[in-house]
C-alpha positions in Angstrom: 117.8 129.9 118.2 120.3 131.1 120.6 121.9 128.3 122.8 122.2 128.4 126.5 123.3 126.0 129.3 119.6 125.6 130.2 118.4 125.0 126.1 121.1 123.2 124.9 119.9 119.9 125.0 116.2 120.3 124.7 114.4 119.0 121.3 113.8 121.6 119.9 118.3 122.4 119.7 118.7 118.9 118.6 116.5 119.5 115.6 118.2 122.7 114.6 121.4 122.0 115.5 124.1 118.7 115.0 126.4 117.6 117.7 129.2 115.4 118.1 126.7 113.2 120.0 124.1 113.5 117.5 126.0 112.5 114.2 127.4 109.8 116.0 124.1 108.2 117.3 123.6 108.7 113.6 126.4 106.7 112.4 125.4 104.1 114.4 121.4 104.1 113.5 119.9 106.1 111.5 116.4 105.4 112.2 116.6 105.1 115.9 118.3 108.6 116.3 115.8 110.6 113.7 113.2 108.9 116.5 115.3 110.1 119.7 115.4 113.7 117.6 111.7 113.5 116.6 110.8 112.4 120.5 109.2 109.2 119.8 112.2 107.7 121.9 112.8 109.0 124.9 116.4 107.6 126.1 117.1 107.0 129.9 120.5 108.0 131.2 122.4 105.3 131.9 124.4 104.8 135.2 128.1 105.7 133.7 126.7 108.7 131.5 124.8 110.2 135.3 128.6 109.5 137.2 130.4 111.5 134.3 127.7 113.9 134.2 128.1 114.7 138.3 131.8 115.4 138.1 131.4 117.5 135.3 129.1 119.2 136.9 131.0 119.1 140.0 133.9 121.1 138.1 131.6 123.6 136.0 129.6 124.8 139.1 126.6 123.6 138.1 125.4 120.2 141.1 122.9 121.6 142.3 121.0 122.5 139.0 122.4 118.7 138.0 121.5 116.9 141.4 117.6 118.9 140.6 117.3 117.3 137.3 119.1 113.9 138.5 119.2 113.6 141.7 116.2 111.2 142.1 118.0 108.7 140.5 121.3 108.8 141.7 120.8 109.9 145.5 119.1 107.3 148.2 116.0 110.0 149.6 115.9 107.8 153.0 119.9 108.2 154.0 120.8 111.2 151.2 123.7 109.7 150.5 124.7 108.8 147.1 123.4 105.1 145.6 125.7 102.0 145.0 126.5 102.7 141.5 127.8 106.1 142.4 129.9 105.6 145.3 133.5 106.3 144.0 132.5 109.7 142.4 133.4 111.2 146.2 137.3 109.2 145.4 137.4 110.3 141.6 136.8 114.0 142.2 139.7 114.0 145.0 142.2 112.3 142.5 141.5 115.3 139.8 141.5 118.1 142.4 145.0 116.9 144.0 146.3 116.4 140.4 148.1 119.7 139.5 148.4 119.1 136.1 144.9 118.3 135.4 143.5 121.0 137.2 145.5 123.1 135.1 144.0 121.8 132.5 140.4 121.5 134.1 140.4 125.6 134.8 139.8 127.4 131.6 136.9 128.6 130.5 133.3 126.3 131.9 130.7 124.7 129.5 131.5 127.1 126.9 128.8 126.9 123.6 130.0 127.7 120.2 128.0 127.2 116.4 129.1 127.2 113.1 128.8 125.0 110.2 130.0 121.5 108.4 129.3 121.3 104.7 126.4 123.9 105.2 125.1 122.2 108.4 124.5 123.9 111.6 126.6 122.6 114.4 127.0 123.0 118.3 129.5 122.8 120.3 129.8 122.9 124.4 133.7 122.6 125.7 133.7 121.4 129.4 137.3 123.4 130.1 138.0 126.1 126.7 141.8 127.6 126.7 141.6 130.5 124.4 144.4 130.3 121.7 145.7 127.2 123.7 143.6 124.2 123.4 140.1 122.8 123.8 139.8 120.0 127.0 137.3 117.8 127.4 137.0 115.8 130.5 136.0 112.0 130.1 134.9 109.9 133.1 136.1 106.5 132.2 135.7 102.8 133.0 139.4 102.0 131.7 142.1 103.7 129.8 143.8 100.5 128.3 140.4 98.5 128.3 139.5 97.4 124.2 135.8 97.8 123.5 133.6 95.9 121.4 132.2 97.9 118.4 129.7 96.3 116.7 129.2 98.6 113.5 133.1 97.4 113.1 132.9 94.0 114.5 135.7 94.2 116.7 137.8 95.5 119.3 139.0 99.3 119.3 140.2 101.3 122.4 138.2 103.9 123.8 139.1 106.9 121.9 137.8 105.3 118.2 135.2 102.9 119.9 133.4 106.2 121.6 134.3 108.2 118.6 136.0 111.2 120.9 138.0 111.3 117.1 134.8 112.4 115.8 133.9 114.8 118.8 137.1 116.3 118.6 137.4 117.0 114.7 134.0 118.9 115.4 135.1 120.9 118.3 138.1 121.8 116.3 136.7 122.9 113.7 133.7 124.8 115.1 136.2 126.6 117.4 138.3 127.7 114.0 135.3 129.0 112.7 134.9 131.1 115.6 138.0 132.4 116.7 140.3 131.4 114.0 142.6 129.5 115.1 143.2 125.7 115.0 143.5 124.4 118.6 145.0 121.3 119.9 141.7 118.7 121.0 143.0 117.4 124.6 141.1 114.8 126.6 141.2 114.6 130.4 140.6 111.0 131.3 140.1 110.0 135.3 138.9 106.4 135.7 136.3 104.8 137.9 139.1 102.3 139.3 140.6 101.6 142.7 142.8 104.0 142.8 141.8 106.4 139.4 143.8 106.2 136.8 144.1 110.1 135.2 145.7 110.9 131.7 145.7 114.1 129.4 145.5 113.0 125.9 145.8 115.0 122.7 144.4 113.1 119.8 147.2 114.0 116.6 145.8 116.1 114.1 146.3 113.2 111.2 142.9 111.6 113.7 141.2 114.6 113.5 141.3 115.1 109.6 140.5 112.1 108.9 137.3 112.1 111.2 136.4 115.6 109.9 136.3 114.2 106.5 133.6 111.9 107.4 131.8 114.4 109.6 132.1 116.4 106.2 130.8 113.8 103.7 127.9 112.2 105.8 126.7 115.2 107.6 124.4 116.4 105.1 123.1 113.0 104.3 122.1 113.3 108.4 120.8 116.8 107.9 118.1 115.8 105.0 117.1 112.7 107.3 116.0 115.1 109.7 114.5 117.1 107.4 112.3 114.3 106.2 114.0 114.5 102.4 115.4 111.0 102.6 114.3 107.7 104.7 116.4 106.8 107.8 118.5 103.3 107.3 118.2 101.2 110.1 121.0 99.4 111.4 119.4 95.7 111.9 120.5 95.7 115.4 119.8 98.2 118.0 116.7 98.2 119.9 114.5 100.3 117.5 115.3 98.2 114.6 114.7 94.6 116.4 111.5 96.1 117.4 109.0 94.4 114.6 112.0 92.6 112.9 111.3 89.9 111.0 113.6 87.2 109.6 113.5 87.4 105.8 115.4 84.5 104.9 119.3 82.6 105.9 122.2 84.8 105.6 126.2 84.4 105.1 127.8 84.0 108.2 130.9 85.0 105.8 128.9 87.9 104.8 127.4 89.0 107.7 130.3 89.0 110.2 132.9 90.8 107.1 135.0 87.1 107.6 138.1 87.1 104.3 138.9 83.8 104.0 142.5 82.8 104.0 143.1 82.1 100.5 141.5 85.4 99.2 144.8 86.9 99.8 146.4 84.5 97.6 147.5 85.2 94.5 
């Protein structure tokens, strides 16, 4: 199928198509994303995901198609004026536009939609600010820049660029871009957090990240691609909300085990 703004995320482009979101809901759960894909779970937007989601918009032209899809849910229909969670949006869209430097960044090419393929799987792209033979930009609405994460498939703290896997997102991008214009560009992350007083940032994640992401986009990838197929059975992950759903206890685990704990003489010779 051809992609457009107003297809790209509908079910029927998730099921021909993987994404940086995609394979890394997969890497997370495999059974709970072939159900999101298969739409036997349909997934609410969360708060932060609809405040990103507005300033991109903001900055690609496109609120009022957003605030038509959204706006029930993040605009108060008695007053008109944006609900609780969403106030600072006003405050974090004044502290990108009278930031030189990430405008400059912010003002290539909008929402732009490139495919290709990873080990023989078709992929999609969509690049929030595209910099022909320059550099691909995405722009990340974020809680905190310094702020460690939990991440639970690792059991512990990472910061935001390996606990959101914009690693993973960027190797894609990278890569599909290649494949389309052939060149290798630089992945660049604009960050503006929800704080006080944003914080802003313009991040390139080093090409050693990238490589080694797009080697495990590379090997797992088609492992995803037969699991939506229906050639192999989905793995669940034990833990999210599909997977708990039914769950039965089957007997007493390690705590060693289950947590990945090394005791302290193990590394003892």
């Amino acid at each position: 199928m051809e992609l457009n703004n107003e297809n790209y995320f509908s079910q029927e482009a998730e099921m021909e198509y993987m994404g940086s979101t995609q394979f890394k809901s997969f890497l997370k759960c495999e059974k709970e994303t072939l159900a999101k894909i298969n739409g036997e779970l349909v997934e609410e937007k969360s708060d932060a995901l609809l405040f990103g989601g507005y300033v991109d918009a903001y900055f690609s032209n496109e609120l009022d198609q957003y605030l038509e899809q959204y706006g029930a849910d993040m605009v108060n229909s008695r007053t008109g004026e944006l609900k609780a969670p969403f106030k600072g949006i006003g405050e974090v869209i004044s502290a990108i536009e009278n930031d030189p430097m990430l405008m400059k960044y912010l003002n290539g090419q909008k929402q732009v939609i490139m495919t290709g393929e990873i080990s023989g799987v078709p992929f999609k792209i969509k690049i929030d600010s595209f910099h022909n033979g320059l550099c691909i930009v995405d722009q990340k609405i974020m809680k905190s820049i310094t702020e460690l994460n939990w991440v639970e498939e690792k059991h512990k703290k990472c910061d935001f660029i390996e606990s959101y896997g914009y690693d993973i997102q960027g190797a894609i991008y990278q890569c599909i871009v290649e494949q389309n214009t052939g060149k290798k560009l630089p992945f660049v992350l604009a960050i503006t957090t929800k704080e006080e007083n944003p914080d802003k940032a313009l991040i390139e994640i080093d090409q050693y990240y990238l490589d080694k992401a797009l080697e495990l986009v590379k090997e797992l990838a088609p492992r995803y691609q037969d699991i939506k197929l229906g050639k192999i059975a989905p793995q669940g992950c034990g833990h999210c909300p599909t997977c708990r759903k039914g769950k039965m206890v089957q007997g007493v685990v390690s705590y060693k085990e289950l947590f990945n704990k090394v005791e302290e003489n193990e590394n003892i010779e």
